[in-house]
C-alpha positions as CSV (number, residue, x, y, z in Angstrom):
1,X,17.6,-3.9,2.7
2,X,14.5,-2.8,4.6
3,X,11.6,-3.0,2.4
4,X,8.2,-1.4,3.2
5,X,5.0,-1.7,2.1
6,X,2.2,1.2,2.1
7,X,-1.2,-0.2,1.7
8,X,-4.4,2.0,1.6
9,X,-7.8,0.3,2.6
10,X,-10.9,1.6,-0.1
11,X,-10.0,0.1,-3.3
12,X,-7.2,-2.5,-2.2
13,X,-8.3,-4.2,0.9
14,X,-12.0,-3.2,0.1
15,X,-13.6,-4.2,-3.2
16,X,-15.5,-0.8,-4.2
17,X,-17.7,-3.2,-6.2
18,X,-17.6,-6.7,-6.9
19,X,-17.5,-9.5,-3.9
20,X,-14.4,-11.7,-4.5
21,X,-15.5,-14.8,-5.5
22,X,-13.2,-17.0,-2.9
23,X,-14.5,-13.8,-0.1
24,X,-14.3,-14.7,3.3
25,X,-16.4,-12.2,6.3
26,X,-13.9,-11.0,8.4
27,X,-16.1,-8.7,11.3
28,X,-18.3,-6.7,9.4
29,X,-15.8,-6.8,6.3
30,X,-15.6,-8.9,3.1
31,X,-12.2,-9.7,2.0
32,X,-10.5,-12.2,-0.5
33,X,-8.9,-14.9,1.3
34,X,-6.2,-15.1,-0.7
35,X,-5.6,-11.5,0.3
36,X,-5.4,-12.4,3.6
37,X,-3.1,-14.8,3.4
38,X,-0.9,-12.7,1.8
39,X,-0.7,-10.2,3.9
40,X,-0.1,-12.8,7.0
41,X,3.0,-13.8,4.9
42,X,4.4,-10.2,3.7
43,X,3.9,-9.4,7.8
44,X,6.3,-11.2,8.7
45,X,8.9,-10.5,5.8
46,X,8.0,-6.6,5.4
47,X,7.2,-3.7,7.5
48,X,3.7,-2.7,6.5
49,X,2.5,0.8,6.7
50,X,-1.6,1.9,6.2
51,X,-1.4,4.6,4.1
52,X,-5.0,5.0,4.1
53,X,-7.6,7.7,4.8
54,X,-8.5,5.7,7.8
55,X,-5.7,6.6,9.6
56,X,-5.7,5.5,13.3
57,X,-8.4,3.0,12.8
58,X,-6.7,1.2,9.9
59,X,-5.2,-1.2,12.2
60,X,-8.5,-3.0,12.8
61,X,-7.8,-4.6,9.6
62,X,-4.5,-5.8,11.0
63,X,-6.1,-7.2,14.0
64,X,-8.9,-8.8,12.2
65,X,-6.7,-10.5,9.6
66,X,-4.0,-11.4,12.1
67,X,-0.8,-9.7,10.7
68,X,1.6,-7.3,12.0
69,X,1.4,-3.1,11.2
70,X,4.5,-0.9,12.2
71,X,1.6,2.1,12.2
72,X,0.3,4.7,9.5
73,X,1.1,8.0,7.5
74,X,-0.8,10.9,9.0
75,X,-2.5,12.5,6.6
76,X,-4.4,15.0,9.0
77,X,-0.9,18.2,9.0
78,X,-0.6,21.5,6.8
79,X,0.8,20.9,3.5
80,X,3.8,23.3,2.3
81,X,3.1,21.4,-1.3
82,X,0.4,22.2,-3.5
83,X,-0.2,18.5,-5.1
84,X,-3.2,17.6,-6.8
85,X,-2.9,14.5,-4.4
86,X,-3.2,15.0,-1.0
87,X,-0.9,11.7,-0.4
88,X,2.0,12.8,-2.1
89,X,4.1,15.4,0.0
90,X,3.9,12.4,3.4
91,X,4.7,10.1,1.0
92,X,7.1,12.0,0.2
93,X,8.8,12.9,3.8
94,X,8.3,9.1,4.6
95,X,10.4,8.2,1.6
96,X,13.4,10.7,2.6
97,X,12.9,9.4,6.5
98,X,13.7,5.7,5.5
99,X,16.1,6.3,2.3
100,X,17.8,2.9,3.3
101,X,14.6,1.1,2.6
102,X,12.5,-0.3,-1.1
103,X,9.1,0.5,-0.4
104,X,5.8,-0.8,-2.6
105,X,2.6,1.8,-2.5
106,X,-0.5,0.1,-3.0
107,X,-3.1,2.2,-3.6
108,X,-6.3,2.5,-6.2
109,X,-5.9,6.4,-6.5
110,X,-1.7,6.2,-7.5
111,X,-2.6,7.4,-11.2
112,X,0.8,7.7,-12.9
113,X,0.0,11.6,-14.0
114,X,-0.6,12.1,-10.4
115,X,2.6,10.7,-8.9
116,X,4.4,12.6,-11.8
117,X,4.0,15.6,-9.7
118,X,6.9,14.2,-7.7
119,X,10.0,14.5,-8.8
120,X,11.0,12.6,-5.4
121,X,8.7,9.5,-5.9
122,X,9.4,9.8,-9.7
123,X,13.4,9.5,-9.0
124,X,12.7,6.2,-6.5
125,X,11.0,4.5,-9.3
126,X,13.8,5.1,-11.8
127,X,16.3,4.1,-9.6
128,X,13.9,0.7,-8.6
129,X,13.6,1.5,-5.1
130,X,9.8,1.9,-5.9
131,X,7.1,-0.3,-7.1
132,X,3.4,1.5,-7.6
133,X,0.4,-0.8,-8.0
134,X,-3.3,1.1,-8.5
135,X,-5.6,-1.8,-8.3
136,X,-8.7,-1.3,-9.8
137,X,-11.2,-0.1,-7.4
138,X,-14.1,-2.2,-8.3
139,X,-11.9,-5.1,-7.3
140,X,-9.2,-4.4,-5.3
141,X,-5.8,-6.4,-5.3
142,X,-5.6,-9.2,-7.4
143,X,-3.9,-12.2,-7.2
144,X,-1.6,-11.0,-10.4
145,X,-0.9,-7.8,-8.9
146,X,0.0,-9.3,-5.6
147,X,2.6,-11.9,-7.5
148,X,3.7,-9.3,-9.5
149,X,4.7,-7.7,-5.6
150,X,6.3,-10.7,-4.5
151,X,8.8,-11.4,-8.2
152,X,9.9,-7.3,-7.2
153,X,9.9,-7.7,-3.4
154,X,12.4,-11.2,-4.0
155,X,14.1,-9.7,-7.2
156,X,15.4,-6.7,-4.8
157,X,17.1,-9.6,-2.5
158,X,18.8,-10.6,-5.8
């Protein structure tokens, strides 16, 4: 089974706050290293899609850390939903456009009460075909949160 990742920037790739302690300077960016890493290895064994406000310019994140992107949601077209969240109705139509895939959604503004609002999204995590992690912003993605990815990533080859 495809499985899919959709990774926003601010919050998850980007400490809001605090500099990692094992931070590496990547460009004009500080990143964890062992975030890096990780996303070197998910490249090659995911498809990973920026689902970020950066839109077209996410990928020099991609290019700077040296994995692979299959491209990003675009955020920028006329909503027919009125969601608090302006994520949710894309992430939505991408869901329905790759129903033979898992997908993770990483992203520090995924509040539970918001993705409620979804009765799509809601179904796909009952039916464990997806996994939501909201790093804290201050921090970004932790090391627990990105094993916590890879036990539900490996458990879905199970």
């Amino acid at each position: 089974m495809k499985k899919i990742i959709l990774l926003d920037i601010d919050g998850v790739l980007l400490s809001l706050g605090k500099v990692p302690e094992d931070a590496v300077q990547i460009g004009a960016f500080t990143i964890k290293n062992s975030l890096k890493n990780w996303l070197q290895l998910l490249g090659r064994k995911t498809d990973i899609y920026w689902c970020s406000s950066w839109q077209e310019k996410s990928d020099i994140f991609a290019q700077l850390l040296n994995f692979e992107t299959k491209g990003f949601l675009d955020f920028s077209g006329k909503r027919t939903k009125n969601y608090l969240w302006n994520k949710l109705e894309v992430l939505e139509n991408f869901y329905l456009a790759h129903a033979n895939a898992v997908f993770v959604l990483i992203d520090d503004n995924a509040n539970p009460w918001l993705i409620k609002a979804s009765q799509i999204l809601n179904q796909a995590q009952e039916c464990g075909k997806l996994l939501v992690i909201r790093p804290f912003a201050y921090t970004g993605l932790t090391d627990k949160e990105m094993e916590k990815i890879n036990h539900w990533l490996s458990d879905v080859n199970s």
